[in-house]
KEKOL-805062 format. One record per residue: residue number from 1; x, y, z of N, C-alpha, C, O in turn. Coordinates in steps of 0.05 Angstrom, whole numbers, plus 5000, padded with zeros to 4 digits. Layout:
rec num=NUM neast=X nnorth=Y nup=Z caeast=X canorth=Y caup=Z ceast=X cnorth=Y cup=Z oeast=X onorth=Y oup=Z
...
This chain:
rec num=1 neast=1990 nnorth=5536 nup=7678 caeast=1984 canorth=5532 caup=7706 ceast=1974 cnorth=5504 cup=7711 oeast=1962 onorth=5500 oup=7732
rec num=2 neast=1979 nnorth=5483 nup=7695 caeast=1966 canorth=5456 caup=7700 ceast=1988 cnorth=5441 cup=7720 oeast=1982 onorth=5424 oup=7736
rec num=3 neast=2013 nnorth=5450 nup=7715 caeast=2031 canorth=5441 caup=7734 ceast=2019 cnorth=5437 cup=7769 oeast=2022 onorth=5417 oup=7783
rec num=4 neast=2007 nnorth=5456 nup=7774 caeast=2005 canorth=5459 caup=7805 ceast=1977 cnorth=5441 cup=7814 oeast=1959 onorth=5431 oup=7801
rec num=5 neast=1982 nnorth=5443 nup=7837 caeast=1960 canorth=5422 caup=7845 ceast=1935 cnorth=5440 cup=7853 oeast=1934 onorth=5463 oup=7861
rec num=6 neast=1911 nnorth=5418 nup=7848 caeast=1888 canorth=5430 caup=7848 ceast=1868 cnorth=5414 cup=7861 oeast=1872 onorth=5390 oup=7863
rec num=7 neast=1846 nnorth=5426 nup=7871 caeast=1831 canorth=5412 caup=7885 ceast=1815 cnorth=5392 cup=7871 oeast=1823 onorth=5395 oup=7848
rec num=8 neast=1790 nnorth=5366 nup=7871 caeast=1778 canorth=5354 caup=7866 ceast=1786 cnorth=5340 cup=7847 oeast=1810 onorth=5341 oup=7843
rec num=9 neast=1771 nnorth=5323 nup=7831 caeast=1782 canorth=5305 caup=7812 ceast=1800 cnorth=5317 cup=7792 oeast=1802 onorth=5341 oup=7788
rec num=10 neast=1815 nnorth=5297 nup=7779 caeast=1834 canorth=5308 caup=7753 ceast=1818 cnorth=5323 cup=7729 oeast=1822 onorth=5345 oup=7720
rec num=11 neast=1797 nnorth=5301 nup=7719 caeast=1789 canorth=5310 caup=7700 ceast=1767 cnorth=5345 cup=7696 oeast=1761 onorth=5359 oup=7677
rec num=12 neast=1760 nnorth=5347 nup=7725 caeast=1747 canorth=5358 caup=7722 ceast=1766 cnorth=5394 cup=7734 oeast=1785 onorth=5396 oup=7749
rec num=13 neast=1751 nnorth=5416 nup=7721 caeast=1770 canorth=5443 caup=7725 ceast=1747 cnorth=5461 cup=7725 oeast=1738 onorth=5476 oup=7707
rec num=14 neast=1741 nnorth=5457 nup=7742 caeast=1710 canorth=5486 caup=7750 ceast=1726 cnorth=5508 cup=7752 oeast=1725 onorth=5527 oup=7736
rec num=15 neast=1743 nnorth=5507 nup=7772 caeast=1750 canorth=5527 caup=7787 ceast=1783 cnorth=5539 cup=7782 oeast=1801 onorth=5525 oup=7772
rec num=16 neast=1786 nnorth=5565 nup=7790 caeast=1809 canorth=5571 caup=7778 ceast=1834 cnorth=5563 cup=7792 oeast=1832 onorth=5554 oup=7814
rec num=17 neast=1861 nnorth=5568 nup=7778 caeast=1881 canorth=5552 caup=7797 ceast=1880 cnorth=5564 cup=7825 oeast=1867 onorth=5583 oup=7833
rec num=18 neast=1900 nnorth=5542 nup=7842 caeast=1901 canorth=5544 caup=7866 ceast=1926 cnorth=5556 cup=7875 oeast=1945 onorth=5541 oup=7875
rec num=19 neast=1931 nnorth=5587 nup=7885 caeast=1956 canorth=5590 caup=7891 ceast=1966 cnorth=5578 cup=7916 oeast=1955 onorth=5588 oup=7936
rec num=20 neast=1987 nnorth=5556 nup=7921 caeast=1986 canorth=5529 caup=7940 ceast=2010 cnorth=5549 cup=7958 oeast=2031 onorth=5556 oup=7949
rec num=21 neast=2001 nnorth=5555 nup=7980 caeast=2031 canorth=5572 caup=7992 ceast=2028 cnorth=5551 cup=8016 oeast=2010 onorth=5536 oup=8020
rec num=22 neast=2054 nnorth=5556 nup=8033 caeast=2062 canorth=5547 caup=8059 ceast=2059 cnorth=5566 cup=8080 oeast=2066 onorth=5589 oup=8073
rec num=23 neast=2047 nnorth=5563 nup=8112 caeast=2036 canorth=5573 caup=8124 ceast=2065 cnorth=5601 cup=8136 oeast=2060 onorth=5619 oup=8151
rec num=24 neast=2093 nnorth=5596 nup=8124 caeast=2116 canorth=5619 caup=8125 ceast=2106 cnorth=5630 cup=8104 oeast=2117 onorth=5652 oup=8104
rec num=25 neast=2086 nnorth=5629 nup=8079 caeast=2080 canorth=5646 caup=8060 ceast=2097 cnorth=5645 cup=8034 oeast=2094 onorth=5662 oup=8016
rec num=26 neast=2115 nnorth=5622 nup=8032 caeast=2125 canorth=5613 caup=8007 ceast=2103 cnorth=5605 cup=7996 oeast=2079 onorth=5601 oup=8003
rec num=27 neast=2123 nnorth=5601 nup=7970 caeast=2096 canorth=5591 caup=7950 ceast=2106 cnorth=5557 cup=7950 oeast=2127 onorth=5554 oup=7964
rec num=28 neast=2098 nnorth=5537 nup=7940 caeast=2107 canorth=5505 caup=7941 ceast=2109 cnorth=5504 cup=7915 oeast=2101 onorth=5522 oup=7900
rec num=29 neast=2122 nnorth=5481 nup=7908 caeast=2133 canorth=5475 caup=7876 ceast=2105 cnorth=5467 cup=7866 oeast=2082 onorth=5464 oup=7875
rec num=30 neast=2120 nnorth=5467 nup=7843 caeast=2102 canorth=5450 caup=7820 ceast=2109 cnorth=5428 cup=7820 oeast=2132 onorth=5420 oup=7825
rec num=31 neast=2082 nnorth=5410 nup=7813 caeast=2087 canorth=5376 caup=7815 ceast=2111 cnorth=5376 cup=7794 oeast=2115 onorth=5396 oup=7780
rec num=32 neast=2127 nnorth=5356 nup=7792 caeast=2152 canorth=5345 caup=7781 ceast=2135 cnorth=5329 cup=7759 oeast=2114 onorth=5317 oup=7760
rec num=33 neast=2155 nnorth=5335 nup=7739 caeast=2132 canorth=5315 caup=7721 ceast=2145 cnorth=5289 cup=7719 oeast=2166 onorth=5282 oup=7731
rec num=34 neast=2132 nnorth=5278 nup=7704 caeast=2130 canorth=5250 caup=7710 ceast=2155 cnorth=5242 cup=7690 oeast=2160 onorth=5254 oup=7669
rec num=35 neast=2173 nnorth=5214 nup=7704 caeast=2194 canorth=5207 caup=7689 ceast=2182 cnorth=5186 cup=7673 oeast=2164 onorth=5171 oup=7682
rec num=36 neast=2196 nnorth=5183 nup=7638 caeast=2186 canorth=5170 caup=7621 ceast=2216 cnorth=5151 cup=7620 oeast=2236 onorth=5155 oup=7634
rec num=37 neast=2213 nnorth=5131 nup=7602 caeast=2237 canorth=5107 caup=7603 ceast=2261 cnorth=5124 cup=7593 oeast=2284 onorth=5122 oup=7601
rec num=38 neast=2250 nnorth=5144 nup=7572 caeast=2282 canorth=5150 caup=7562 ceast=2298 cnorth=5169 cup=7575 oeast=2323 onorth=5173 oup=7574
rec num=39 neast=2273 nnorth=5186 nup=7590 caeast=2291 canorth=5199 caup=7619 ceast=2309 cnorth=5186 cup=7635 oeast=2332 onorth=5192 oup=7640
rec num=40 neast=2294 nnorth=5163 nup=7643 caeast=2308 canorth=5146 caup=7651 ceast=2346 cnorth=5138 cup=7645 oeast=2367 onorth=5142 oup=7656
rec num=41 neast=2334 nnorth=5124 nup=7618 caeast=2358 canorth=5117 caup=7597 ceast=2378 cnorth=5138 cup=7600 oeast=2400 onorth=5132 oup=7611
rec num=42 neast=2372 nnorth=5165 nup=7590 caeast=2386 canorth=5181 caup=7592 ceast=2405 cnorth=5190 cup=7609 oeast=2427 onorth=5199 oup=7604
rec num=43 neast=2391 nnorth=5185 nup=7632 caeast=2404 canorth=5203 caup=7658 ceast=2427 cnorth=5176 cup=7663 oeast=2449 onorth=5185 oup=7668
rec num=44 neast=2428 nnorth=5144 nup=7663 caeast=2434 canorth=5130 caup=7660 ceast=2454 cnorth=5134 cup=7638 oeast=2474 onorth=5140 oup=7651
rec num=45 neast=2457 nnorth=5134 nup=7621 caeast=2482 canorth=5141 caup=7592 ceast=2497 cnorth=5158 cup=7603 oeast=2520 onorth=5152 oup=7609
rec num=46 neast=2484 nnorth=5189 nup=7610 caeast=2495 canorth=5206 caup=7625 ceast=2513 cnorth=5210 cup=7648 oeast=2533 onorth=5224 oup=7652
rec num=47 neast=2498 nnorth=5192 nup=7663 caeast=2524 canorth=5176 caup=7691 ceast=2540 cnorth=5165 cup=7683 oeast=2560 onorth=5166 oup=7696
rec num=48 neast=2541 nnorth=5146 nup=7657 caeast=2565 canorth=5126 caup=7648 ceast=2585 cnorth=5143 cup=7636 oeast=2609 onorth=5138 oup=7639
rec num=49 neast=2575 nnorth=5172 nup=7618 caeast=2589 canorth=5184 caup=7613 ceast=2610 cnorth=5204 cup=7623 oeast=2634 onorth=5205 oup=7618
rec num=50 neast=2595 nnorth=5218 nup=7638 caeast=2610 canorth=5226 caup=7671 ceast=2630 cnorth=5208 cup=7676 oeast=2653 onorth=5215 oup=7673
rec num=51 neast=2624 nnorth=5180 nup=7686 caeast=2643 canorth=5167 caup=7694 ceast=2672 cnorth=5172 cup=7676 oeast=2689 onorth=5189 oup=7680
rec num=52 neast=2670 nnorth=5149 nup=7652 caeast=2678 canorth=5149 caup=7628 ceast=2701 cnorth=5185 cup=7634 oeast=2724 onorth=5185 oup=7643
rec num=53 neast=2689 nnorth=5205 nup=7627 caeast=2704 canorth=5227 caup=7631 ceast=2720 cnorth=5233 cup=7654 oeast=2738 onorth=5249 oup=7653
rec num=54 neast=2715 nnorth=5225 nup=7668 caeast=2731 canorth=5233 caup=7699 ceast=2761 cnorth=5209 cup=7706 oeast=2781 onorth=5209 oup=7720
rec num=55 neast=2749 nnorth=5193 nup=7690 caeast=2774 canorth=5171 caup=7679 ceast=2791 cnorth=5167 cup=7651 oeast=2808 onorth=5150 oup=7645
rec num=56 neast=2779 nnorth=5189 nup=7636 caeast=2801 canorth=5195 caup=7624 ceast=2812 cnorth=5223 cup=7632 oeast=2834 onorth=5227 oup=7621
rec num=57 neast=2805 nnorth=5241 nup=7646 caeast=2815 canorth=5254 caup=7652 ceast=2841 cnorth=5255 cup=7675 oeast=2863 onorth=5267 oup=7676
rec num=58 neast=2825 nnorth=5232 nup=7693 caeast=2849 canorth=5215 caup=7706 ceast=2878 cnorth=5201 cup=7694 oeast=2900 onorth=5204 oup=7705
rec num=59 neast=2875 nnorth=5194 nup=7682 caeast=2892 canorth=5182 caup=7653 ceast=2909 cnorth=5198 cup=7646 oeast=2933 onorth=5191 oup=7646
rec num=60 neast=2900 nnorth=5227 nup=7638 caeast=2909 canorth=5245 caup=7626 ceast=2936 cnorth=5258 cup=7647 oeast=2960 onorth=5262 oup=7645
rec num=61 neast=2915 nnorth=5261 nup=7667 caeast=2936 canorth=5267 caup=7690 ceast=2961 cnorth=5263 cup=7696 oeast=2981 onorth=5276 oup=7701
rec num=62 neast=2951 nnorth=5229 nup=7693 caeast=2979 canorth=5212 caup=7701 ceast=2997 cnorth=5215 cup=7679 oeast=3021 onorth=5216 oup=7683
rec num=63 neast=2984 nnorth=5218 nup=7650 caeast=3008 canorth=5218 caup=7625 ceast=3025 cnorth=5238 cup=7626 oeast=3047 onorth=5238 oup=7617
rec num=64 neast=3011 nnorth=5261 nup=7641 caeast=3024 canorth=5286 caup=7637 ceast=3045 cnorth=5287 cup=7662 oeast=3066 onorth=5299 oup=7660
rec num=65 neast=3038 nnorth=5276 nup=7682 caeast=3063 canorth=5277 caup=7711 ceast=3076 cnorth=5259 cup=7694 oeast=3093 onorth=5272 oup=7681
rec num=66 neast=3076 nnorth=5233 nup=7688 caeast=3095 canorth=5217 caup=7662 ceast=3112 cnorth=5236 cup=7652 oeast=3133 onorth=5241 oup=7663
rec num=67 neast=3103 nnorth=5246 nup=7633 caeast=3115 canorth=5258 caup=7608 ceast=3135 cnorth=5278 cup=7624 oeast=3159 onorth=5279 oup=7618
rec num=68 neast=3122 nnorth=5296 nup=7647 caeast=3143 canorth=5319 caup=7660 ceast=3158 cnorth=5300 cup=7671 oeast=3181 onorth=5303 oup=7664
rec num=69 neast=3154 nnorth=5277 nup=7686 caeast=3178 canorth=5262 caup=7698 ceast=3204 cnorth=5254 cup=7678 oeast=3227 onorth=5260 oup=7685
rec num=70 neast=3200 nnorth=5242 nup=7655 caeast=3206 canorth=5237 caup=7635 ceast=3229 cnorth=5260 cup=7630 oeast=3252 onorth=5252 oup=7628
rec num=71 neast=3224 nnorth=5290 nup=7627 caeast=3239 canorth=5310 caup=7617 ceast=3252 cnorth=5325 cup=7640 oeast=3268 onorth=5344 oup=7637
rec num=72 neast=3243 nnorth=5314 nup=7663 caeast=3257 canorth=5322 caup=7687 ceast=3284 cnorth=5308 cup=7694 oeast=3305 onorth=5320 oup=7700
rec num=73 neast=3282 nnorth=5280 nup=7692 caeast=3295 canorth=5256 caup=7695 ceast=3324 cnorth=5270 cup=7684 oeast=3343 onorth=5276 oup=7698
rec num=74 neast=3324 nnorth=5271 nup=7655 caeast=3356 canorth=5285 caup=7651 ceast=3365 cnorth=5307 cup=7658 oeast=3388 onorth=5309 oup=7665
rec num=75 neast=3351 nnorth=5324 nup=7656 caeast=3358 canorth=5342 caup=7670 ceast=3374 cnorth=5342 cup=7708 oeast=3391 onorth=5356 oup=7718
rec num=76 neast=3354 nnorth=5315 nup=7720 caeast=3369 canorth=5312 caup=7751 ceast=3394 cnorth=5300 cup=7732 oeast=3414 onorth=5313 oup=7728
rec num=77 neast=3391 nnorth=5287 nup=7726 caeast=3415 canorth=5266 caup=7724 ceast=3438 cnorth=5281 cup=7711 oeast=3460 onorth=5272 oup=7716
rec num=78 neast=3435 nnorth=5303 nup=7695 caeast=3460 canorth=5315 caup=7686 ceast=3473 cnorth=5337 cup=7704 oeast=3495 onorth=5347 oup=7701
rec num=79 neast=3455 nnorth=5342 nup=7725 caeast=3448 canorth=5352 caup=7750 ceast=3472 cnorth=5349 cup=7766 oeast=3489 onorth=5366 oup=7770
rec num=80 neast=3472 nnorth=5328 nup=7773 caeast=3480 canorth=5301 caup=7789 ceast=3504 cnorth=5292 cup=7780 oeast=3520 onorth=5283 oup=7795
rec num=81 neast=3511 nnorth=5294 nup=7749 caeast=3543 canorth=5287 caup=7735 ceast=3548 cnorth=5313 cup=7739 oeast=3570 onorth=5313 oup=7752
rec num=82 neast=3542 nnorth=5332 nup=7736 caeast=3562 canorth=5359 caup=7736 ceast=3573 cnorth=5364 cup=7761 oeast=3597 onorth=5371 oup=7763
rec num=83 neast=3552 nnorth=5360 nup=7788 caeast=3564 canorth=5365 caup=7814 ceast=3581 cnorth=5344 cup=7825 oeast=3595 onorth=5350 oup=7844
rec num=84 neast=3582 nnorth=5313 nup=7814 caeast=3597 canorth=5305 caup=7819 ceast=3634 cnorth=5296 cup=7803 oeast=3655 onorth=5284 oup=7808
rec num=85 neast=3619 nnorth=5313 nup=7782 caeast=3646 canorth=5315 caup=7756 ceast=3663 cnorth=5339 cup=7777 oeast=3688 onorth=5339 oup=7780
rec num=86 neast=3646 nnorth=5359 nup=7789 caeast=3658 canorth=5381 caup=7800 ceast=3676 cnorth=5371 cup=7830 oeast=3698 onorth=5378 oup=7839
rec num=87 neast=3659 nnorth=5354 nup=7838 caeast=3669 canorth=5353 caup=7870 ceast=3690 cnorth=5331 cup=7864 oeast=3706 onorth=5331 oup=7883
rec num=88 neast=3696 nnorth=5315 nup=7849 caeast=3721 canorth=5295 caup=7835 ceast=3735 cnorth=5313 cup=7825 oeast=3746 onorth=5319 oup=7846
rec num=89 neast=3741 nnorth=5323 nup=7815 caeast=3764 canorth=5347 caup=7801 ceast=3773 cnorth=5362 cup=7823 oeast=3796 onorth=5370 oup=7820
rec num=90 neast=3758 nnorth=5370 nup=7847 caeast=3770 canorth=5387 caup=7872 ceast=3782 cnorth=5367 cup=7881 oeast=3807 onorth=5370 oup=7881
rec num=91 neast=3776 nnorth=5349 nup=7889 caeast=3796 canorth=5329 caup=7907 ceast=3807 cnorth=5321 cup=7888 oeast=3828 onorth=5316 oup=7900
rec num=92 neast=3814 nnorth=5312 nup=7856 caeast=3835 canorth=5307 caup=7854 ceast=3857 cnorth=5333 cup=7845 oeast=3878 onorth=5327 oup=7834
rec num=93 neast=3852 nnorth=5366 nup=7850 caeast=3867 canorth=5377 caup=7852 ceast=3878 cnorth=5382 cup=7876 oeast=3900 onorth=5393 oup=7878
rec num=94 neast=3859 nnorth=5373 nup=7900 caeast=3869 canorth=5377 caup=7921 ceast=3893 cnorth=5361 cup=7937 oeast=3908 onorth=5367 oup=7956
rec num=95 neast=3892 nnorth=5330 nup=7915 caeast=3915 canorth=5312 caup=7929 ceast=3937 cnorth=5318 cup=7914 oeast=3959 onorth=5309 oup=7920
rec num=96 neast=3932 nnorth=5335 nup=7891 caeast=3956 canorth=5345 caup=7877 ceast=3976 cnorth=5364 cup=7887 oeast=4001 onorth=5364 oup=7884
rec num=97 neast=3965 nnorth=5375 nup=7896 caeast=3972 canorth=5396 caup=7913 ceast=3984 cnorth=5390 cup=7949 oeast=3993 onorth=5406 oup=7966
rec num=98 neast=3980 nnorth=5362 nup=7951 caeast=3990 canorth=5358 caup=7974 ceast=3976 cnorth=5347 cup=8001 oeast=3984 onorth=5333 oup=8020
rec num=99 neast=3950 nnorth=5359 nup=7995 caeast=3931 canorth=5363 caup=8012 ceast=3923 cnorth=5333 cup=8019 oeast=3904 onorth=5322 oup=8007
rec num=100 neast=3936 nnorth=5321 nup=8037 caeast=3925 canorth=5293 caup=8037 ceast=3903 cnorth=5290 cup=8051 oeast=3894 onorth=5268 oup=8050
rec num=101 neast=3887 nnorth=5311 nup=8071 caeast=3876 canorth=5318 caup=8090 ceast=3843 cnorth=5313 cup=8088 oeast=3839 onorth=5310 oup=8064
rec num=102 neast=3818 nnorth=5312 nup=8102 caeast=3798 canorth=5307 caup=8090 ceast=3792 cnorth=5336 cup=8074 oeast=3800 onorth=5359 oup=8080
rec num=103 neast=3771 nnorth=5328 nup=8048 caeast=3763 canorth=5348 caup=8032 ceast=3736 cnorth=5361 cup=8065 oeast=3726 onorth=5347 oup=8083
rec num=104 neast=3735 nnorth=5396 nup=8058 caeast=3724 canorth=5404 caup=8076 ceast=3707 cnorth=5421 cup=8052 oeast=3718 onorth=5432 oup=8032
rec num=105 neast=3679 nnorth=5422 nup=8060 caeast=3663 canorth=5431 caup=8046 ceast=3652 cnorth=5455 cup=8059 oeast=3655 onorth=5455 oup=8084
rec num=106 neast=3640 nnorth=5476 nup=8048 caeast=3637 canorth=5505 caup=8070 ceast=3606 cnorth=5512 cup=8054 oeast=3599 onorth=5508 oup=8031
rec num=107 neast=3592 nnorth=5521 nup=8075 caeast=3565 canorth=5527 caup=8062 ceast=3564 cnorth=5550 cup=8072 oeast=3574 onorth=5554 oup=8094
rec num=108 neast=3550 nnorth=5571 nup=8057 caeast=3546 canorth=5591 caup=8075 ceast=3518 cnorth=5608 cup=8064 oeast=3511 onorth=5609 oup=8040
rec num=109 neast=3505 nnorth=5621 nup=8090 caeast=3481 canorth=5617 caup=8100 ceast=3481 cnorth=5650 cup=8099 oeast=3502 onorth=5662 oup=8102
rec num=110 neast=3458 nnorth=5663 nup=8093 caeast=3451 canorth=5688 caup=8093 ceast=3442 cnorth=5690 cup=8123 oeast=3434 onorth=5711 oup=8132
């Protein structure tokens, strides 16, 4: 119970603790104790480290959208030769056939 605050000088303890409430009938904290240098230091290392982590995690991020772009990339691109290997082979069976006419494409829609 030395945490809490008490009446009259420090050194002296006549009397028993003081239960310190607020006039809504909470009770109030206990004094905070006191910060020493390496608290200090610490909490300091601790923020650098935080940092430090949130930037390699950043990093990480980016390697990894990288790396999926990377294995995506051929995949469009073979994508992209097959539909146009396909749509070149229709028109050139289509001028084979006579069809000198524009190629007409049909989509169809549920």
């Amino acid at each position: 119970m030395d945490d809490f605050r008490r009446p009259g000088p420090p050194g002296r303890d006549p009397s028993p603790p003081v239960l310190d409430m607020t006039p809504d009938g909470e009770f109030r904290d206990p004094l905070p104790p006191r910060r020493t240098w390496l608290d200090r230091a610490l909490g300091r290392v601790g923020g650098v480290a935080l940092l430090l982590t949130l930037a390699a995690g950043g990093l990480m991020i980016v390697a990894l959208a990288v790396v999926f772009v990377g294995l995506l990339l051929p995949v469009a691109i073979g994508a992209g030769l097959v539909a146009f290997v396909s749509l070149w082979w229709r028109m050139r069976r289509a001028r084979r056939a006579g069809g000198a006419g524009p190629v007409r494409f049909v989509v169809i829609r549920r």
